[in-house]
Every structure is written in structure tokens, then in C-alpha cells.
C-alpha positions as CSV (number, residue, x, y, z in Angstrom):
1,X,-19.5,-4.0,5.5
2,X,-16.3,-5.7,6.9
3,X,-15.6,-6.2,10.7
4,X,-12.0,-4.8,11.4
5,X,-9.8,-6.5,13.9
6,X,-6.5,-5.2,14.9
7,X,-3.8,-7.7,15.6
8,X,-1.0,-5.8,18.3
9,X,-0.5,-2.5,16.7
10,X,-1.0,-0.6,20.2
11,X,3.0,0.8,20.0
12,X,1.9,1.5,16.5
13,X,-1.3,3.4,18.0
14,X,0.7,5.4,20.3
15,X,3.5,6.4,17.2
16,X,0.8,7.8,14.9
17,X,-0.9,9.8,17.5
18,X,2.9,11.4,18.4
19,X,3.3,11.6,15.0
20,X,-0.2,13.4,13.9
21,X,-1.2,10.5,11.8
22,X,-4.2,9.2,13.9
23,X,-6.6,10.9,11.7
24,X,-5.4,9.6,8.6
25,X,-5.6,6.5,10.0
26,X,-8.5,6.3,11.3
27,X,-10.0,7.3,7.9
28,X,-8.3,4.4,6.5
29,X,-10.1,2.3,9.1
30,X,-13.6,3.5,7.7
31,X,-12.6,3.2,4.2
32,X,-11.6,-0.5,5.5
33,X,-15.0,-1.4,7.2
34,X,-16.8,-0.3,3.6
35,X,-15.0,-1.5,1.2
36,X,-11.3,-3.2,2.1
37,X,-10.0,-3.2,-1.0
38,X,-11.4,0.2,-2.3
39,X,-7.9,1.8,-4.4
40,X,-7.3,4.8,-2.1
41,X,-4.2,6.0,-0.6
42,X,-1.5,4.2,-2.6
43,X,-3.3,0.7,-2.2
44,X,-1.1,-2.3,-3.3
45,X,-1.1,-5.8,-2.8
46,X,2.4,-7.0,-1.5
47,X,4.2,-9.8,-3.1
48,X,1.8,-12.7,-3.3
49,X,2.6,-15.0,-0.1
50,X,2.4,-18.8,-0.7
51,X,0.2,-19.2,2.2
52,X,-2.8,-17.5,2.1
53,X,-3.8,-14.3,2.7
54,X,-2.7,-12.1,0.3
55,X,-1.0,-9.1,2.4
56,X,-1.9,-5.4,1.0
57,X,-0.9,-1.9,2.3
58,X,-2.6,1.5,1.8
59,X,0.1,4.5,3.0
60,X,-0.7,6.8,5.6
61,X,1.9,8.9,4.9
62,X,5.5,8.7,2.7
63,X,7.3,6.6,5.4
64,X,4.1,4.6,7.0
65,X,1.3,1.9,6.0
66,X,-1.0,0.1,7.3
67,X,-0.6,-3.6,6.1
68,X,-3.4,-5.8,6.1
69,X,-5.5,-9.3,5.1
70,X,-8.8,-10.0,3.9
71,X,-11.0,-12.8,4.7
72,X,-13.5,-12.1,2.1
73,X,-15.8,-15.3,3.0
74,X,-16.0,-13.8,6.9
75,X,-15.8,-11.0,5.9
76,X,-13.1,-9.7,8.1
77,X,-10.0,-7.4,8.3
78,X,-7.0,-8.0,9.9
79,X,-4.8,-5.4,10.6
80,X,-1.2,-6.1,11.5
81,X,1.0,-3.7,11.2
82,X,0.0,0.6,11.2
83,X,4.0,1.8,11.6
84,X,6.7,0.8,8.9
């Protein structure tokens, strides 16, 4: 079990409940706590960065993703973006 921490994504909030996204979203979440790097919903892992983290995505819908890092010794997920 990972602890999930969202990093400014209350615009992004407010887009994907307008949009009628919230739902997938939040099952993302779930799916994030268990098992963050579980290959659902078009997961990929975005161009290596030279600093640590590695970024990956997992699409809510065509248009949006959520992009995230994980701390795998903390055991942590860091959400930073929910609206592309």
C-alpha cells in the first residue's frame, strides 16, 4: 500500500468534475494506493528525466492524464498534474 499525495492539482480537480471525469479518476487513485505502477489505463513511463524520479502517466481519458512519481523506498505517490 502506497500513501498518495497530490501536489496542486485543485484547478485540475475542479476541470474533471465539469468534465465528468472525477470517477475515472478517482479509480486511478485507488489503483495508485495498491499498486502504482499496476499497467492499467494506458500506463507509460515518460521520457526518462536525468534527475530522479522517473515521471509516468496513466490516461483518464483521450485528451487527459494523470502524471506522476514514485518513491518506492517511502513508499509514496506524488501526483502532479490530473489535466493535460
Amino acid at each position: 500500500m502506497c500513501e498518495v499525495k497530490e501536489r496542486r492539482i485543485l484547478k485540475n480537480i475542479k476541470n474533471l468534475k465539469s468534465a465528468n471525469l472525477y470517477k475515472t479518476y478517482r479509480k486511478i487513485y485507488s489503483e495508485l494506493e495498491s499498486d502504482p505502477l499496476v499497467r492499467t489505463h494506458h500506463f507509460e513511463l515518460l521520457e526518462n528525466q536525468t534527475p530522479k524520479p522517473s515521471l509516468y502517466s496513466k490516461r483518464i481519458s483521450q485528451d487527459n492524464r494523470i502524471v506522476y512519481s514514485v518513491d518506492r523506498k517511502n513508499r509514496q505517490v506524488i501526483i502532479y498534474n490530473a489535466w493535460c
